[in-house]
N, C-alpha and C positions, 0 to 999 in steps of 0.2 A: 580265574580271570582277574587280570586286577582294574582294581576300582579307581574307576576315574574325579580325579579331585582337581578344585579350579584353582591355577598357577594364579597366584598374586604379587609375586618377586617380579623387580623389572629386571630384564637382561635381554640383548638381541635375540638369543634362540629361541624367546618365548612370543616372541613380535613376530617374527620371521612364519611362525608357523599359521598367524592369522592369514585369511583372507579379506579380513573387511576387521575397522577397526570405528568404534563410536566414542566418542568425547562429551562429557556435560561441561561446558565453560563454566568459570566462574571466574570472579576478580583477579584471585591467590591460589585456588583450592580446584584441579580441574580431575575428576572420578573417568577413568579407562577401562573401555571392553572390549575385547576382540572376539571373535568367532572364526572358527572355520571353513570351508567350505560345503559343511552340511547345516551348517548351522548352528553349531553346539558352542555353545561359552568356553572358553580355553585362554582367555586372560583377563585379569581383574589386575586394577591398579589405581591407586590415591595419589596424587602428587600434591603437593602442599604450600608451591613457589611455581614464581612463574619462570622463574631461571631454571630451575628442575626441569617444566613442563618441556621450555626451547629445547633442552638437551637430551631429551625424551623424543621430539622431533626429529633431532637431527638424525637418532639412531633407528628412523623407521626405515625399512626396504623400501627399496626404487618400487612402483608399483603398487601399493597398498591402497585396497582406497580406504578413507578417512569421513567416517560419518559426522555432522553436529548438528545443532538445529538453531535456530533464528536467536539472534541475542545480540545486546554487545559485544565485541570480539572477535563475531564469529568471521565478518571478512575477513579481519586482520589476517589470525591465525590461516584462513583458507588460503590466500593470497600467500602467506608464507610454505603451507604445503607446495603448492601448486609450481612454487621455484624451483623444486626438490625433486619434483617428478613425482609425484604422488595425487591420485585426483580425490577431488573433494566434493563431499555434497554435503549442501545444507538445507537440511529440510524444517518446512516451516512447526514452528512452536506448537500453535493448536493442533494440528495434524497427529507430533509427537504424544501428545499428551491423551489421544485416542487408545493409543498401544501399552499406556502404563497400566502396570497391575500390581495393585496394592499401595500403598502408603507414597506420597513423597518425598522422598527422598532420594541423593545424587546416585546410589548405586541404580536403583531400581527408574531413574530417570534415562541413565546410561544405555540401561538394559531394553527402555522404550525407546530409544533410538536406534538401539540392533532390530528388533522390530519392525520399525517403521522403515527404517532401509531397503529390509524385504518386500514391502509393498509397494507393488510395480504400479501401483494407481495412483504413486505419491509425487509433484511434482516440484523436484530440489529447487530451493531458488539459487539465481544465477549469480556466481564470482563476480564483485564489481572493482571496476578498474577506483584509481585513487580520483578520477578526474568525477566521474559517476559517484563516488560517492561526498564531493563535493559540492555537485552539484544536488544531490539527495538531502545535505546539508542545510541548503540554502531554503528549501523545501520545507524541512521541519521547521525551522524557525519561522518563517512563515505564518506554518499551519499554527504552528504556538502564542505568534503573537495574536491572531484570527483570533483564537480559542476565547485568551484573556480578555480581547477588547470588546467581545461577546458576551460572556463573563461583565468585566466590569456595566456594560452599558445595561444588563438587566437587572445589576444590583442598582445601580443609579433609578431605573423606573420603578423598583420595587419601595425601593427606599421615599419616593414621592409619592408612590400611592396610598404608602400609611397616613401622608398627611391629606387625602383626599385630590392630589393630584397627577393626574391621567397623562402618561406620553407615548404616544404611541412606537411601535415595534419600526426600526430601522435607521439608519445612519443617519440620511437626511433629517429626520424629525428629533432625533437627539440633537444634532451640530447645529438646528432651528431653533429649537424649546428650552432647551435647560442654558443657555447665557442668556436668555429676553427672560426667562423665571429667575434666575439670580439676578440681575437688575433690576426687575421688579419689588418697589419694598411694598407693594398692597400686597403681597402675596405672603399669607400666614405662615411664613417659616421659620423654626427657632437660628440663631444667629450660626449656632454649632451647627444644624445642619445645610445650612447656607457654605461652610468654610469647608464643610466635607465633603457635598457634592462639588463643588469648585476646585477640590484637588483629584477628586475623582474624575473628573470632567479633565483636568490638564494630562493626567496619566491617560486617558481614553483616547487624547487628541494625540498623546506623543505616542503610543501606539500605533495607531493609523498612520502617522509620520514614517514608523519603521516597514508597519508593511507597505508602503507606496516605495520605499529605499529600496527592500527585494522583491519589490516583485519588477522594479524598472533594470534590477541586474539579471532578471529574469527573461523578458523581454530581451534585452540585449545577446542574450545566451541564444535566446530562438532566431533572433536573427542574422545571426553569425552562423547556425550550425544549417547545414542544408538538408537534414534529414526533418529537421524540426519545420521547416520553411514547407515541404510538404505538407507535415503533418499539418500545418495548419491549413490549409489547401479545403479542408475539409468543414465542414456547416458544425459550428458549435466547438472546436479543437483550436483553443488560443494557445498562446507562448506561454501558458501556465501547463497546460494540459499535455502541452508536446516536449516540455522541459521535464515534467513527471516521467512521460514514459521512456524520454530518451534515462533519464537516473535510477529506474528501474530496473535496466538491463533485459527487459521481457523475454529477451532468445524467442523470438516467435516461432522458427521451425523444429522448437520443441513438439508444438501441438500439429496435432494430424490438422486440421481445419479454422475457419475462423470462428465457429459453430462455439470449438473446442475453450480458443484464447478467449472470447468475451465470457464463457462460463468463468475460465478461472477469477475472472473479478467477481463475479456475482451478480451477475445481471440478470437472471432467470430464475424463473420459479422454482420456488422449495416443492419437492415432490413427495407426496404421500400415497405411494401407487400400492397395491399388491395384488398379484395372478392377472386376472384382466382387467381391472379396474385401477384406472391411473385418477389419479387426484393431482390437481397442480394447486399450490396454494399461493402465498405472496415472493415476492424476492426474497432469495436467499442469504443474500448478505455474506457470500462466503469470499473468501479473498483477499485482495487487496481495499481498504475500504476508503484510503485517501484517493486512490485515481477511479473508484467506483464515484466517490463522492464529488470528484471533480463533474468526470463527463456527464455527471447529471446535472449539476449546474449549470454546465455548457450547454445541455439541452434543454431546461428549462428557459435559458437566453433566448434561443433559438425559435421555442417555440413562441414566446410572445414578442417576434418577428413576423408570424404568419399571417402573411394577408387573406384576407376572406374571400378576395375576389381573386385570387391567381390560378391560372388554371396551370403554372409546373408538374411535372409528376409528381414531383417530392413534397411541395405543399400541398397535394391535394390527399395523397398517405399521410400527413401530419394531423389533415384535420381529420382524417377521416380515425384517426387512434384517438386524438384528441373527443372524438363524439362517442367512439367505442368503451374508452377506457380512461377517460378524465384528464384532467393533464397532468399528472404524477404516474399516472401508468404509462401517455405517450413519451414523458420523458426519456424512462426507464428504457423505453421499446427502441427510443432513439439511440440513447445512450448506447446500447447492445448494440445497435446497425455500425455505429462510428467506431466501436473497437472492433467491428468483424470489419472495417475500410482500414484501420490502422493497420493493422495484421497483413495486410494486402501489402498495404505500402512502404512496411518494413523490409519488405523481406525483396524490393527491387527499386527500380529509381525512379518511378513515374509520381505523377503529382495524380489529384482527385481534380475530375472535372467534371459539373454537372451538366447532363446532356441538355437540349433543347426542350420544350415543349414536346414538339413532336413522338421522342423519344422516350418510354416509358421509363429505364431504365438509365443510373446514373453509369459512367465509364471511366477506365483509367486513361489518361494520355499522357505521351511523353513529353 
């Protein structure tokens, strides 16, 4: 019998004979494997240029599909499959990294992406167009300048509490406190730390300058696009929330249910069950964790909306999670209901309308 040895030359005949083919990207340097349709390993390949890698593309078969997993790149390149006639899946980073075995490194990364392919429990994220991922764009910068102005404005209170001076947590009370504390010369501060929070203070304020810039091209986006006009339709889903999901590409009729799509953000309990004994513990955190962390913002808005005296269906389920489960559990509970309403209203043309009083139940109308 002879011994089966893994082909590592590049050449059509040895692509040709895969059925499924996995990529690790990288800058410069991108590691190739393909498999058959038992699954067995039957090509290995290094390329070491990116010009190599294109012309390596061009020579795959019409029909191959093409594994990779989350990264820079990975639209590009999928987008560029995808011209060719060749379908592409890209499955998420952490997911990948569940299937590796042994060390890491690109071969054995590759190898976890053949792998991970095979599990039909895995679900690829979706090809995005160039317009979507401009708008995903707009998004991160965003979130980034959030991050630093957050950032900066806790080193500013940190930095004044060594001198025995107290400010408290939040926007308002920084853009109130620290220009009446630098005015102030009764207040015991050396002159250097006077000049440093005062450029720190000007970088925090010209931060805040940039996220009001995108998030009002933000806004603009949601009101131009009528999928997102819906989505806002909804208790807690601004032109932040509805910009996200449209740059995410979600494909909702991926998932059998709504049940399904708000797990994939993570909005449900980590489960610690076995035989008949189910344990649910805290949120899972598994997912997507910018539009997880959105809609709970959204929902914590919402909730410190709730009147005490309404007797709506929907506020009287608010408070009634809000006595049960605090208000970071009702959030969460919310948060979960509004991506099982998204899921609905992605997938047809109706808007969200809360019913009456009367009517215990909220409903879609056209």
């Amino acid at each position: 019998m002879k011994k089966h040895t893994t082909k590592t030359s590049l050449s059509p005949a040895d692509v040709s004979a895969c059925s499924t083919l996995a990529v690790d990207l990288a800058k410069n340097v991108f590691q190739v494997a393909g498999e058959d349709a038992l699954g067995q390993v039957i090509y290995e390949q290094r390329i070491k240029s990116r010009e190599a890698f294109l012309k390596f593309l061009h020579q795959l078969p019409t029909g191959l599909t093409v594994l990779m997993e989350t990264g820079p790149g990975a639209q590009a390149w999928a987008r560029q499959l995808q011209q060719q006639g060749n379908a592409v899946r890209i499955l998420p980073a952490q997911r990948v990294a569940e299937h590796r075995s042994g060390a890491k490194n690109d071969r054995n990364d590759v190898l976890a992406i053949l792998r991970a392919g095979r599990d039909k429990g895995i679900a690829a994220v979706p090809v995005k167009s160039t317009a979507q991922l401009a708008m995903q764009a707009l998004h991160r910068a965003r979130q980034g300048y959030v991050r630093r102005r957050t950032a900066l404005g806790n080193q500013m209170r940190g930095l004044l509490l060594e001198h025995g001076i107290a400010i408290a947590q939040g926007e308002t009370s920084l853009d109130r406190n620290i220009p009446r504390l630098l005015e102030d010369a009764t207040q015991p501060l050396p002159d250097m730390l006077r000049e440093l929070i005062a450029e720190l203070m000007g970088e925090w304020s010209q931060m805040g300058e940039r996220i009001r810039v995108l998030t009002g091209r933000l806004e603009v986006a949601a009101r131009e696009d009528e999928t997102a006009k819906r989505l806002m339709t909804v208790r807690g889903i601004g032109p932040i929330i509805a910009t996200a999901v449209l740059a995410k590409q979600t494909e909702p009729e991926r998932f059998k249910n709504a049940r399904q799509f708000a797990a994939y953000f993570g909005t449900v309990p980590e489960q610690h069950s076995t035989g008949q004994t189910v344990r649910l513990g805290k949120m899972c955190k598994r997912g997507d964790a910018y539009l997880r962390s959105l809609t709970i913002q959204g929902a914590h808005a919402v909730l410190k909306q709730v009147r005490p005296d309404s007797d709506h269906p929907d506020d009287r389920r608010l408070r009634r999670w809000l006595s049960r489960h605090g208000q970071k559990g009702a959030a969460v509970r919310l948060a979960n209901r509004n991506l099982r309403i998204i899921w609905v209203l992605l997938q047809n043309e109706e808007t969200y309308r809360r019913q009456p009083a009367s009517s215990p139940e909220a409903a879609m109308d056209h």
